[in-house]
N, C-alpha and C positions, 0 to 999 in steps of 0.2 A: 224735729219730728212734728208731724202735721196737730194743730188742737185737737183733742179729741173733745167733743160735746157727747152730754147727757143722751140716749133717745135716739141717736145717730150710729151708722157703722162705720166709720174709717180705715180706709187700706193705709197699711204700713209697710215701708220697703224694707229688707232683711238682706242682708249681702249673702246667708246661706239659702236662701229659698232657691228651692226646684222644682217645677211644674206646682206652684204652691202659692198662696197668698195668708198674709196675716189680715184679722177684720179686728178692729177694737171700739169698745164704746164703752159709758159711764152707768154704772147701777149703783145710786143712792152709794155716793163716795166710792163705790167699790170700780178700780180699772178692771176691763174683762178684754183678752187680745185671746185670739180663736183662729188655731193653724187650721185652713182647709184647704185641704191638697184640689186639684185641679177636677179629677175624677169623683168629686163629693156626689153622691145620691141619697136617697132617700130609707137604704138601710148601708149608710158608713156610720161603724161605730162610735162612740163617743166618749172621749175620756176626759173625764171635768180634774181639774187637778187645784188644789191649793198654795200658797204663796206663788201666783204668777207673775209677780215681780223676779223671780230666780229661773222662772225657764225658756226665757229668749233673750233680754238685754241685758248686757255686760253691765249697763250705765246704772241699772234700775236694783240692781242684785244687791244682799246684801253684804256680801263676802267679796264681790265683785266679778263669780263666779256665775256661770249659769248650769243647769240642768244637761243642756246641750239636745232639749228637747227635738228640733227640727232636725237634726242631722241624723238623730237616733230612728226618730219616725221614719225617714224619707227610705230607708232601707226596711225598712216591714215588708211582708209581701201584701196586707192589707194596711193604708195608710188612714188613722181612725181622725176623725172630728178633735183636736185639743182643745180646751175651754181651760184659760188660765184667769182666776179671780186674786184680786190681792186688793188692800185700802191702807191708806198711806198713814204710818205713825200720824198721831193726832198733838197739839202741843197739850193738852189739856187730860189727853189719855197716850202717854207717850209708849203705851204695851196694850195698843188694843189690840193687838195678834192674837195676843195670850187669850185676853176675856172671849174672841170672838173663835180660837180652836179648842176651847175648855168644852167635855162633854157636860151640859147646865143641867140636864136633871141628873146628875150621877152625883155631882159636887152640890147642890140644892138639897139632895136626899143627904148627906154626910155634911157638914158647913166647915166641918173640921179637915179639909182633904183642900178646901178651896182657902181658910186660914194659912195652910202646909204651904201651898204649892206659891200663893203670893210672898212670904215669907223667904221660900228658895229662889222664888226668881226676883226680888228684891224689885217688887213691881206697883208699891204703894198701895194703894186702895181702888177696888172697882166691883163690877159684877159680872159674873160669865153670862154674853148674850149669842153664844153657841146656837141655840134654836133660833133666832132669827137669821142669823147667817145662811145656816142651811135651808130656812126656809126661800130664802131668796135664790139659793144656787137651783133649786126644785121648782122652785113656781113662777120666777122672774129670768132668771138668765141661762135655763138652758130651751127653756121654753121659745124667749126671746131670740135663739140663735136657732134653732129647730125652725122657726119662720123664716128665718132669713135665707138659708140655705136650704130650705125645703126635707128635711130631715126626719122619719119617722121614731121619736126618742121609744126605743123598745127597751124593757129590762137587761133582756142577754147581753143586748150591744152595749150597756152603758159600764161605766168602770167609773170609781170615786178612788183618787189617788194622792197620796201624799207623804212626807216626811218628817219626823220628829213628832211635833205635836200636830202636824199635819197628819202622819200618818194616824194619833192617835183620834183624832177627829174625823177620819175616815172609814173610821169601826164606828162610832158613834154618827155619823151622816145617816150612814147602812141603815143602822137600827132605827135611826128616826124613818126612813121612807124606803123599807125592804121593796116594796112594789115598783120600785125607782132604778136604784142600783141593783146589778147584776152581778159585781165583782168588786169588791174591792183593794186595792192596791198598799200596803202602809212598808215604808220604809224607814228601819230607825227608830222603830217603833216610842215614842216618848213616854214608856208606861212612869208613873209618878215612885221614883223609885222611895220617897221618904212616904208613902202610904200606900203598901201594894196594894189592900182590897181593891183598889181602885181598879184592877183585873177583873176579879168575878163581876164587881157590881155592872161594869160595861158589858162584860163579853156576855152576860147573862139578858143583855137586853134585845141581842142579835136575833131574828126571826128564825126559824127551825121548818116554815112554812111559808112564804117561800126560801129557802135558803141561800145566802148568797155565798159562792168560792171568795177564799182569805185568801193573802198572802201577807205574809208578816217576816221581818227579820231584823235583826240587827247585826255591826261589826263587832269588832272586840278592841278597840282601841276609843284614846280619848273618852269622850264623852259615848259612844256607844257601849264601853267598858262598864259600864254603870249597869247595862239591861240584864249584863249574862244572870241567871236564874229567872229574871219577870220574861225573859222573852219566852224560858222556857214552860214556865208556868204556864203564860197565856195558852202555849199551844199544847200543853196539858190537858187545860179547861177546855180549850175545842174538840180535841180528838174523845175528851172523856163526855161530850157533849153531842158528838155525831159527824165532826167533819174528819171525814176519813180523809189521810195522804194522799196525792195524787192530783186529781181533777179539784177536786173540793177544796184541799187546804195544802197552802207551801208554807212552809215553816224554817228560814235558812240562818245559819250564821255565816258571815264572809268573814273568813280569819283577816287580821292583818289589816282592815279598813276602817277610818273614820267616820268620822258625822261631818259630812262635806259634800257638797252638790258634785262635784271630780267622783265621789262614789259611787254617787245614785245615779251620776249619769252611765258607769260601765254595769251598774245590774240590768239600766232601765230596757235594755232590748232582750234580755231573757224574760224579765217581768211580764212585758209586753205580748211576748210572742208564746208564753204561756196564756194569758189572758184569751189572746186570740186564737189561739187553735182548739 
């Protein structure tokens, strides 16, 4: 695959591309690779999504799996803007995933939630730098790609997506930059199941003005077997909070499904094509 440099776009060839290009570049460690379909304009939606190392290369994935984002989009009947950010294990913070999808004021306000969760994920010692993450996806790199392809980033069109602790850091993006995202996307949702408050304190952070549509779910197997109750809670707290079913809020359980990118890639075109209609 071609260098990618800092500063720079680079096209990337994909053996699935159809009327489509991949464009990639480097933001302060972080790779960003951005499906834009052929017909890009100036109001195609936009959907930023987290760990994009899992949603196009086999080689790059962690499971060895991908999302199977391109094949899924290229059937939309609107094909949106994808923005995939990911930063490469560090030898010196060997889980900075972790530090960098931890909602940081939510664990700052409790220190005992952020004790919990390094302990469970037997992650050594660090500090959740969540708000600079997101500041970067808001003010550096969608901004960055929005030039490049001449893109007017509008709230409606935009979606923040992701899984696990991706998803759960896509409730917490929201909250940080309501005027930003318009929908957000969470799959698998990773609520901290060894410290539930860690529900209200987040979902209570969500804007009511302007309000952004949820979708949230979990499976019931594996590791998703863990959410049944927090996933329903959460969507307790919303519903008991104003986001009414339908347009506003999805709330699903897929019986019979794991915490596996093979998953989320058969939800991801209902997901989607809710989002967009």
């Amino acid at each position: 695959m071609t260098e990618i440099n800092e500063g720079t776009w680079t096209e990337s060839d994909h053996p699935d591309l159809v009327d489509a290009k991949i464009i990639t570049s480097v933001f302060s460690n972080h790779r960003v690779d951005v499906y834009v379909p052929d017909d890009v304009n100036a109001q195609t939606p936009v959907l930023v999504m987290h760990d994009g190392k899992n949603l196009f290369w086999p080689e790059f994935s962690t499971m060895g799996n991908t999302w199977g984002v391109i094949s899924v989009v290229q059937q939309l009947p609107v094909r949106p803007v994808v923005i995939g950010a990911w930063i490469k294990d560090q030898p010196d913070v060997p889980m900075i995933r972790l530090f960098e999808l931890t909602p940081q004021n939510v664990i700052e306000a409790d220190p005992n939630i952020w004790t919990n969760m390094l302990i469970a994920a037997n992650a050594g010692e660090g500090l959740p730098i969540g708000n600079e993450y997101h500041r970067m996806l808001v003010e550096d790199i969608a901004p960055a790609v929005a030039q490049e392809l001449g893109l007017e980033l509008v709230r409606e069109r935009t979606a923040l997506c992701g899984s696990s602790m991706g998803g759960l850091t896509s409730l917490y993006g929201t909250a940080l930059y309501p005027e930003f995202y318009g929908t957000l996307l969470s799959l698998s949702t990773h609520w901290a199941y060894w410290e539930r408050k860690i529900i209200p304190d987040l979902l209570s952070m969500l804007s009511k003005d302007p309000r952004a549509r949820i979708w949230i779910d979990r499976g019931t197997e594996e590791l998703d077997a863990m959410y049944e109750g927090l996933h329903e809670e959460a969507a307790d707290y919303l519903r008991a909070n104003g986001w009414q079913d339908g347009r506003a809020l999805q709330a699903h359980v897929f019986a019979g499904t794991n915490h596996s990118e093979p998953v989320w890639q058969d939800r991801l075109p209902q997901i989607l094509n809710w989002w967009l209609s």
